[in-house]
C-alpha positions as MATLAB code, in Angstrom:
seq = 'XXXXXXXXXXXXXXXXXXXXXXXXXXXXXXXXXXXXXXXXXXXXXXXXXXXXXXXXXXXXXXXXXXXXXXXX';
ca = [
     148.523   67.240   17.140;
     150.017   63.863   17.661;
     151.294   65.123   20.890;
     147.943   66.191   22.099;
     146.011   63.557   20.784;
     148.161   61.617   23.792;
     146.155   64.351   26.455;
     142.349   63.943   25.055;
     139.937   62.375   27.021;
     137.344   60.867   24.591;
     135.155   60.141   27.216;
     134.505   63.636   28.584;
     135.743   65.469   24.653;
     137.950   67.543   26.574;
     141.767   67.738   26.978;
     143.301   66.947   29.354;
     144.796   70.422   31.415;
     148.905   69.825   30.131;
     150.428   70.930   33.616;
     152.335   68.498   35.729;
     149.987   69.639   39.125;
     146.996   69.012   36.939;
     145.650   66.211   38.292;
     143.754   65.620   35.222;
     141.790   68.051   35.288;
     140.372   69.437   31.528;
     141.116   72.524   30.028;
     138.442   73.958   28.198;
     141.190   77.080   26.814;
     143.418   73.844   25.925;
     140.354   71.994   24.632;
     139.300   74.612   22.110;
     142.743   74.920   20.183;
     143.027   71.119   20.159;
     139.448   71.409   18.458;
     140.541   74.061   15.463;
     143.834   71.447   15.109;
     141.177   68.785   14.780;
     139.260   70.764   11.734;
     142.311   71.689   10.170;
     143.841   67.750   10.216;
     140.222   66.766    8.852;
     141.130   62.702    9.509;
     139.084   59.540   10.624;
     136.751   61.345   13.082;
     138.769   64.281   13.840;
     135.305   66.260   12.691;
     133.024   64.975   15.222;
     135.281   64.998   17.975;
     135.384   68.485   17.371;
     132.016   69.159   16.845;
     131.875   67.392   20.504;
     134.293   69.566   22.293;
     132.742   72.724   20.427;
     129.350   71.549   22.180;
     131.096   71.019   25.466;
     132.527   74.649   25.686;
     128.982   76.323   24.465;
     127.367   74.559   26.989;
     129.519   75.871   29.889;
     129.268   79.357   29.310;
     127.591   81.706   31.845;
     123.920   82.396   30.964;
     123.219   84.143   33.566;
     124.096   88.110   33.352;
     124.715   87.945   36.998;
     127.401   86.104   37.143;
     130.850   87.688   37.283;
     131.988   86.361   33.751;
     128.808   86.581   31.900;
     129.865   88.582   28.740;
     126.821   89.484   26.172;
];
């Protein structure tokens, strides 16, 4: 966790994609596991910077069935 805490971007509650061609671009896959690690370490505000990123990835899912990766 200490490790990723060093790729999180507070400002967008995303991490950071870990790649060295990146170009610091986010990683919502990335993102979601560094979420669970924030539940599970439960300190400071570990809780609502999860609850953030949780947000973030619901909100960029495909609503609309036509799109190729829309999955009901």
């Amino acid at each position: 966790m200490k490790w990723m805490d060093t790729f999180y971007d507070s400002s967008e509650s995303y991490l950071y994609e870990l790649g060295a061609t990146s170009a610091l671009r986010h990683n919502t896959r990335h993102s979601t596991w560094y979420a669970l690690g924030l539940l599970a370490r439960n300190e400071h505000d570990d809780v609502e910077e999860a609850e953030k990123i949780i947000g973030n990835v619901i909100g960029a899912q495909f609503k609309d069935p036509t799109e190729q990766w829309y999955v009901r």
